[in-house]
GULUM-812539 format. One line per 8 residues: number of its first residue (from 1); their letters; for each residue x, y, z of N, C-alpha, C. Coordinates in steps of 0.001 Angstrom, whole numbers, padded with zeros to 6 digits. Layout:
REM residues N
NUM) a) X Y Z X Y Z X Y Z  ...
REM end
This chain:
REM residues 135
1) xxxxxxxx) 097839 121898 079028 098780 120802 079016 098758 120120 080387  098268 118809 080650 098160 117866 081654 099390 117412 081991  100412 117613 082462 101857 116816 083293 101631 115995 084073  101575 115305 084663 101734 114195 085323 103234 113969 086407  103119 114675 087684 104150 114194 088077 104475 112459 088724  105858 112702 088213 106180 110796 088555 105990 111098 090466  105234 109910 090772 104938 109451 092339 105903 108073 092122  105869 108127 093519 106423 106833 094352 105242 106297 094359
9) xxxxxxxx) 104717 104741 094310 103940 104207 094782 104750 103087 095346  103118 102428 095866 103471 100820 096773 102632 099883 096630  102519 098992 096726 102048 097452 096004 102057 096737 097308  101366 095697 097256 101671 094481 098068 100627 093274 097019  101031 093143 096339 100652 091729 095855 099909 090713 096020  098506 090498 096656 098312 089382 097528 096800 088746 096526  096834 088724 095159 096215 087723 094121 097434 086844 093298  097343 085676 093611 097652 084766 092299 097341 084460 091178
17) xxxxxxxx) 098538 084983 090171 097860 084993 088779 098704 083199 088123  098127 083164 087265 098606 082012 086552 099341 082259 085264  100543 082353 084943 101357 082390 084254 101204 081731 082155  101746 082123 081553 101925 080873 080444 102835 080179 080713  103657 080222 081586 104840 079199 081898 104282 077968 082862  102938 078346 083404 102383 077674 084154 102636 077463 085759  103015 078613 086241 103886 078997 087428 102664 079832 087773  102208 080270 089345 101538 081098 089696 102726 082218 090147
25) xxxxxxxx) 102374 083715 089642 102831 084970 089940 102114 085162 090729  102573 086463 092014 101874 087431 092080 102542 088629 091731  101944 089672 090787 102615 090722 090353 102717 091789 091161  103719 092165 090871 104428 093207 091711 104612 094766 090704  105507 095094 090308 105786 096056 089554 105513 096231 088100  104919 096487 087535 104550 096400 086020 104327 098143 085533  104024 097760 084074 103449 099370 083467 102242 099104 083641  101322 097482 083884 099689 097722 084508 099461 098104 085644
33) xxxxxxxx) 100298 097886 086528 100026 098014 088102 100746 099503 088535  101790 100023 087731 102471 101472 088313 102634 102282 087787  102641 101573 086581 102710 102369 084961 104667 102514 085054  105159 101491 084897 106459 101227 084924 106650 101474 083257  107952 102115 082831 108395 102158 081797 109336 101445 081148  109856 100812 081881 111126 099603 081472 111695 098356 082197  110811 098236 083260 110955 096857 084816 109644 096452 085029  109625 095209 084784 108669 094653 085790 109142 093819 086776
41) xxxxxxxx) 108213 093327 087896 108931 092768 089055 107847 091715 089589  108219 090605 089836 107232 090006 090584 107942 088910 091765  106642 088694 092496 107496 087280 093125 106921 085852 092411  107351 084664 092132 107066 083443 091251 107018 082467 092404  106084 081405 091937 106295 080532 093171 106215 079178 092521  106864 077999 092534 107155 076852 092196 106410 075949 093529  105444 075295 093450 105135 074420 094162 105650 073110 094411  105683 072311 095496 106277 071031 095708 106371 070157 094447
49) xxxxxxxx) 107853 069890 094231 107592 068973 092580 106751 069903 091700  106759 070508 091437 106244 071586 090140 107442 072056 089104  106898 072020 088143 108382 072795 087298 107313 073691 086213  107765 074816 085721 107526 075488 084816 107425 074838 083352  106671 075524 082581 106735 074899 081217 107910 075968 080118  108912 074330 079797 109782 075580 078656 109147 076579 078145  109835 077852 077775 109477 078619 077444 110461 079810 077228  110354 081057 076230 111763 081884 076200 110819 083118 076841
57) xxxxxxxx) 111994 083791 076454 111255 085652 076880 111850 086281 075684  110986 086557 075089 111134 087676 073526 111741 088977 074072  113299 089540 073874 113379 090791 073896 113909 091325 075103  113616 090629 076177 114202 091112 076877 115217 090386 078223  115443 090954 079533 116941 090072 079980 115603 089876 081401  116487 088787 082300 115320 088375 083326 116252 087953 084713  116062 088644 085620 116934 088416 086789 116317 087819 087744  116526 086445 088469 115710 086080 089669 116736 086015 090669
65) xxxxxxxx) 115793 086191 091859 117068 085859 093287 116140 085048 093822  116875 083833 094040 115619 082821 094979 115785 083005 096442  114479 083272 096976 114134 083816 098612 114013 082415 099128  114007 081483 098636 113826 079691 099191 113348 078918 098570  114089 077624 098670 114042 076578 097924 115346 076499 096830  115255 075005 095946 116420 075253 095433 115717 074339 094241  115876 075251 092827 115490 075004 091897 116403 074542 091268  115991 073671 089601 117203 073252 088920 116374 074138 087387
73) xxxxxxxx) 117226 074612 086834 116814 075662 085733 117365 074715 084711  116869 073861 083832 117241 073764 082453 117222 074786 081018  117944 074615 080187 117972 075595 079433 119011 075088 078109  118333 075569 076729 119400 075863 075984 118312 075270 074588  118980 074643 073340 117872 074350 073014 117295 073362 073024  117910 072425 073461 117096 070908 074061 117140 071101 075431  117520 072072 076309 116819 072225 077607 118528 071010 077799  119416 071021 077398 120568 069964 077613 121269 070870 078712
81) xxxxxxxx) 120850 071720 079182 122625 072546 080146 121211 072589 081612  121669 072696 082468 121346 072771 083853 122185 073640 084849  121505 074264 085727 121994 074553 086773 120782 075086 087551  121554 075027 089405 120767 074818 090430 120951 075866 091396  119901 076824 091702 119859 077404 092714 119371 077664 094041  119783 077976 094817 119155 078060 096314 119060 079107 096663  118228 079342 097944 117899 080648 098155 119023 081470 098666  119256 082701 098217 120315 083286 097891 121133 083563 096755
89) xxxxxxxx) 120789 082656 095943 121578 082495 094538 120388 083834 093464  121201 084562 093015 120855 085094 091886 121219 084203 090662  120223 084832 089568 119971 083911 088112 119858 085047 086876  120446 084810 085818 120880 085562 084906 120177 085084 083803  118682 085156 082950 118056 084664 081595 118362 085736 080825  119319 085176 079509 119472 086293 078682 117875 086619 077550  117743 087380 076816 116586 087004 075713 116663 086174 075089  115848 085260 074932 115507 084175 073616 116352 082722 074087
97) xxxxxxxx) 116619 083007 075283 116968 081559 075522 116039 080400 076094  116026 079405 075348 115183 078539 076297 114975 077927 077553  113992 077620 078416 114750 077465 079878 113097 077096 080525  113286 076375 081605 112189 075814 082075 113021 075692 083826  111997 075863 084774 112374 075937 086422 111895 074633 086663  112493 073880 087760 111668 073141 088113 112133 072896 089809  110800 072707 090321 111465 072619 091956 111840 071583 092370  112589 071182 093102 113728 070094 093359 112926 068732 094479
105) xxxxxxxx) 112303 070181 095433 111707 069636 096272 110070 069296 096181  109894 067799 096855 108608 067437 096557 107518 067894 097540  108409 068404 098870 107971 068479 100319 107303 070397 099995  108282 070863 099630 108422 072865 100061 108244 073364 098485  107387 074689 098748 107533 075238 097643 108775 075943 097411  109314 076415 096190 110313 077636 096149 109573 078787 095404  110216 079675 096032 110098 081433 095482 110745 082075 095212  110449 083029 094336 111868 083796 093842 111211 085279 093233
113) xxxxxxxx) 112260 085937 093702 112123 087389 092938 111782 087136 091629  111462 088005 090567 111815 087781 089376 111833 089599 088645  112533 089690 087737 112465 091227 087301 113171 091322 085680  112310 091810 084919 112700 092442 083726 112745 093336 083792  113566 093886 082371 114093 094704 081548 112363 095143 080692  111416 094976 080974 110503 095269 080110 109218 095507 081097  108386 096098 081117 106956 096532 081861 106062 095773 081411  105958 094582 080769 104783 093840 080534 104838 092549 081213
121) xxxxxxxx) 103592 091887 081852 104141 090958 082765 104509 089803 082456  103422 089753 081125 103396 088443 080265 103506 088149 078919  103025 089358 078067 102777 089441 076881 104116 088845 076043  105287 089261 076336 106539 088117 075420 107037 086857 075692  105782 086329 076611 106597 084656 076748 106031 083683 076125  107062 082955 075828 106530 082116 074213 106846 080763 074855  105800 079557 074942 106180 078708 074974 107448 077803 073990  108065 076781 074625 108820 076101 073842 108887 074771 073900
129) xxxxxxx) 109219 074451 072935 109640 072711 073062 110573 072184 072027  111444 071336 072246 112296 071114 071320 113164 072347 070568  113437 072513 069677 113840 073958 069249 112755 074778 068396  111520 074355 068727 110460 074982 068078 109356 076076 069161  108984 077333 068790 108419 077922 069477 106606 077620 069313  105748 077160 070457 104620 076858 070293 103470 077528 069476  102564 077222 068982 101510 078600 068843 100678 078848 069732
REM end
């Protein structure tokens, strides 16, 4: 019988991946990168005037804290409700809500923590538009 004791590991992140939201990640904590069982973690980065493409998260809850810049998060199902954060501000995505980032500023990028409730980095994000989910 093979056991496996749980280790501490450590990461430092330093490839940019490209998102379906259309945001470059670099990943941080996952079940690919640590073999995480229920969190993943990354940092997200919004470039000058960049915004994310609507999109939900199947299943699970999504916490960001923005380290700088100040984004405006639309959301709902016409993307009709807004709100704006700056660095410092934590952000609360429940599952299955719709919601798209976009950076405020045309000059600075913004960045932000980001962390689920789930170990996969990408596999449940579903584009959106209108109240219809893409294929």
């Amino acid at each position: 019988m093979n056991m496996e004791q749980p280790t501490v590991k450590g990461l430092r992140p330093d490839t940019e991946v490209m998102t379906t939201q259309r945001l470059p990640y670099f990943i941080g904590i996952s079940g690919q990168t640590v073999g995480a069982k229920g969190l993943s973690m990354h940092v997200v980065v919004i470039p000058p005037g960049g915004r994310a493409q609507p999109h939900i998260h199947m299943g699970y809850e999504t916490g960001i804290y923005v380290l700088e810049g100040k984004v405006c998060t639309r959301w709902g199902a016409m993307l009709e409700n807004e709100i704006v954060s700056e660095a410092g501000d934590f952000l609360f995505v429940p599952p299955g809500v719709p919601h798209e980032a976009i950076n405020l500023s045309e000059i600075d990028a913004a960045r932000a923590i980001v962390a689920r409730n789930d170990p996969a980095e990408q596999d449940k994000v579903e584009p959106y538009t209108g109240n219809t989910v893409l294929p």
